[in-house]
C-alpha positions as CSV (number, residue, x, y, z in Angstrom):
1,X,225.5,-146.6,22.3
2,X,223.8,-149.2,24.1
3,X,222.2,-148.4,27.4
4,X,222.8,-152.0,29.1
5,X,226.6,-152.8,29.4
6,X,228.4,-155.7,30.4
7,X,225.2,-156.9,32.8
8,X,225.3,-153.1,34.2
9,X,221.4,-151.4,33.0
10,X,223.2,-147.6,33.4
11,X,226.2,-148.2,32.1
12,X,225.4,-146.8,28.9
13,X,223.6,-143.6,30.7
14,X,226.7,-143.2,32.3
15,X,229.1,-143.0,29.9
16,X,226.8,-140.6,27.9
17,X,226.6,-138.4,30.7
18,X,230.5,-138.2,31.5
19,X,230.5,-137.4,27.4
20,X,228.2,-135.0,27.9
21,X,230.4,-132.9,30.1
22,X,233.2,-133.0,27.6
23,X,230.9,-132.5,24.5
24,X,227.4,-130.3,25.1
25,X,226.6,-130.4,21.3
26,X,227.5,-134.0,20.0
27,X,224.8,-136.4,19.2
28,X,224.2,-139.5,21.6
29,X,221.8,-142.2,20.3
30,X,220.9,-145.2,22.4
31,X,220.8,-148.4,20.6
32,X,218.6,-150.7,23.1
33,X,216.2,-153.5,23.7
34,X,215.3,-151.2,26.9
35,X,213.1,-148.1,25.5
36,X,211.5,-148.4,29.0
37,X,214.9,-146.2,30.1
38,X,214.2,-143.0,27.3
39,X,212.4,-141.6,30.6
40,X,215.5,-141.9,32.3
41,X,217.5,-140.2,30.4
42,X,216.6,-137.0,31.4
43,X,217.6,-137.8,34.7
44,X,221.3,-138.1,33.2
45,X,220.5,-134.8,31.4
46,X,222.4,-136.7,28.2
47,X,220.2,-134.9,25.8
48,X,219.6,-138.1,23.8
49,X,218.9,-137.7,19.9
50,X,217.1,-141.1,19.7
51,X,216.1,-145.0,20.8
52,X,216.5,-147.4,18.3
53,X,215.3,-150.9,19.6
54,X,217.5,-153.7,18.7
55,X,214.2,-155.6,18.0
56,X,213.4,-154.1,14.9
57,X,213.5,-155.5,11.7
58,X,217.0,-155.4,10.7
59,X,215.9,-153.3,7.3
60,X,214.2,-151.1,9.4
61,X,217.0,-150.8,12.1
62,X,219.6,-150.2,9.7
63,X,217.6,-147.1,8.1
64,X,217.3,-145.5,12.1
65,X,220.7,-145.9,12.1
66,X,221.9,-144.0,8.5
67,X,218.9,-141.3,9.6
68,X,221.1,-141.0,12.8
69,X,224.4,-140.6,10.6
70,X,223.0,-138.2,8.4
71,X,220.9,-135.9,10.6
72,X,224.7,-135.7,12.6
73,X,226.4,-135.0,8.7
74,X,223.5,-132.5,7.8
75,X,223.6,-130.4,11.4
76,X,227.5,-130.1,11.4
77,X,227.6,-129.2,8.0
78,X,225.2,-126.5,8.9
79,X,227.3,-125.7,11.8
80,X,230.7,-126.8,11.9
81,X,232.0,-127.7,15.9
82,X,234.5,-125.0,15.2
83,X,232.0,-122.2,14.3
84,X,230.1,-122.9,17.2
85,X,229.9,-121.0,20.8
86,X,229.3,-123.8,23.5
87,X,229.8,-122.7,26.8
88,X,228.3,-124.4,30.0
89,X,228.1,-121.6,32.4
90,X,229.0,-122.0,36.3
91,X,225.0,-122.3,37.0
92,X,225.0,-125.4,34.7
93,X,223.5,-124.0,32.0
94,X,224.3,-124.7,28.3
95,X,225.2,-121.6,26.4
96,X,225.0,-122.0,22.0
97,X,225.3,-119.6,19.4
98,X,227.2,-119.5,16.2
99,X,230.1,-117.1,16.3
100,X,228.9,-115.5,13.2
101,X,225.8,-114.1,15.5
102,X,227.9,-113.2,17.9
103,X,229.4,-109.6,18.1
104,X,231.1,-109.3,21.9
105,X,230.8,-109.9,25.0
106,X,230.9,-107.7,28.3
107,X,231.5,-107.7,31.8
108,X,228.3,-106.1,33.9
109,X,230.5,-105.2,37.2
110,X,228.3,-108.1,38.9
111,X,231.7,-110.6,39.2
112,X,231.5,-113.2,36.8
113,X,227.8,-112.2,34.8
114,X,228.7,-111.2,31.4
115,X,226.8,-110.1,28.4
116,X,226.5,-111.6,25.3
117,X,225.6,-109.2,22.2
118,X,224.1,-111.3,19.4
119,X,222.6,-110.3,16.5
120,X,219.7,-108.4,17.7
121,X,220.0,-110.4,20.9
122,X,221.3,-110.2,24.3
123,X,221.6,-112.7,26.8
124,X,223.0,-112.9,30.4
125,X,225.4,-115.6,31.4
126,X,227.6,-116.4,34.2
127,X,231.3,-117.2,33.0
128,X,234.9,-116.4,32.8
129,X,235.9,-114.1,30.6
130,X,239.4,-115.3,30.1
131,X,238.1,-119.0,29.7
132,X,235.9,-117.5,26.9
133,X,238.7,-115.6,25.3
134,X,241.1,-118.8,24.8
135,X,237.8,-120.9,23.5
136,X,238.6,-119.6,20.1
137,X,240.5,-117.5,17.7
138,X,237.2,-115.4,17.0
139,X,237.3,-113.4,19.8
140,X,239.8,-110.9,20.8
141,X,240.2,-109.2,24.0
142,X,240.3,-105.3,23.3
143,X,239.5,-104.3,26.8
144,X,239.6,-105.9,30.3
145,X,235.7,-105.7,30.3
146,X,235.1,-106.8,26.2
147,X,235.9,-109.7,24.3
148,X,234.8,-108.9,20.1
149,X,234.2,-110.4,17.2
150,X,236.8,-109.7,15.3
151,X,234.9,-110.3,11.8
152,X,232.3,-107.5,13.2
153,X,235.5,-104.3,13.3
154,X,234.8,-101.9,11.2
155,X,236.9,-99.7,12.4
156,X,239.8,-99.2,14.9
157,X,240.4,-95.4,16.0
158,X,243.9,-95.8,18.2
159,X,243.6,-92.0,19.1
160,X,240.2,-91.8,20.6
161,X,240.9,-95.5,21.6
162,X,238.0,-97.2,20.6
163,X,236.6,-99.6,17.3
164,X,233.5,-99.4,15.8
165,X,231.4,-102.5,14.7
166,X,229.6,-103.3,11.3
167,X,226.4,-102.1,13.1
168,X,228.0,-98.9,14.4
169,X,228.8,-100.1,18.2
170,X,231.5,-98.6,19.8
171,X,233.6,-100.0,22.2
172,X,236.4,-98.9,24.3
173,X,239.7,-100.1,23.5
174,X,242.8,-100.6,25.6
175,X,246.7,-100.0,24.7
176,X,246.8,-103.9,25.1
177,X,244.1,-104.1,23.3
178,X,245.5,-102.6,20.5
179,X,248.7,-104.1,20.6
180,X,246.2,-107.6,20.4
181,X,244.1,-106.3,17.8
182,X,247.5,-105.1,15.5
183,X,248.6,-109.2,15.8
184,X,245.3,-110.5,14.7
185,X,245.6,-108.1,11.6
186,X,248.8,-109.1,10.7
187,X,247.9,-113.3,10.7
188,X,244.8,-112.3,8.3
């Protein structure tokens, strides 16, 4: 994308910021004769991947280019948009993980922070729990206060109303939640 549109020197900027809101992973790269604007950038908070002057030998400018193409080919192969968690939290913050780290998440009784149990990790995040839950097919509500991975149940124990993960987590399971988890069962 070119920085400078149509006689406007923010145009560019702009758009990649309002794509930005819709897209916090994709891969913006500025195309310009104005390198004096990479600064800038950050004041769009765009993220941008890189600056290829228009100046350049076209030889040269044509290999920036395929590097661009194929650093986005190589980084979505190694993690596919749908296999990734991307969640901008109501402080404004950026949240990433592959769902194959991710084992649940938990409300903390503090409305709207939640906990997310990764592999060996946990983070804090502000967020919606329901706007979480509908982001993907991954996760499945078993609880009012847990969304899980389904690909980390072990074990479901509808008596003592509770599933165990792959790493021996148990988590408390509701009759709704049951009734959810029986549906995901049946579609696999």
């Amino acid at each position: 994308m070119d920085i400078a549109i149509k006689g406007n020197q923010n145009a560019g900027l702009e758009i990649a910021e309002k794509i930005r809101k819709l897209d916090a992973i994709g891969q913006i790269s500025f195309v310009t004769t104005h390198n004096e604007f990479a600064s800038i950038t950050y004041e769009y908070k765009v993220n941008a991947h890189d600056f290829i002057d228009k100046i350049l030998p076209q030889k040269v400018f044509d290999e920036r280019i395929i590097a661009n193409i194929d650093h986005y080919i190589t980084i979505n192969r190694l993690k596919p948009l749908n296999e990734v968690f991307s969640y901008k939290t109501r402080t404004g913050k950026i949240i990433e993980a592959l769902y194959a780290d991710i084992r649940y998440f938990e409300t903390t009784g503090i409305a709207h922070k939640l906990l997310l149990q990764m592999d060996g990790e946990t983070l804090t995040m502000y967020g919606n729990m329901n706007d979480i839950e509908n982001m993907s097919n991954h996760l499945v509500r078993v609880h009012r206060s847990f969304l899980v991975n389904q690909s980390f149940i072990k074990k479901m124990y509808k008596r003592e109303k509770i599933i165990v993960l792959e790493d021996d987590t148990e988590i408390p399971v509701s009759r709704a939640g049951f009734k959810r988890l029986e549906q995901v069962w049946l579609k696999r």
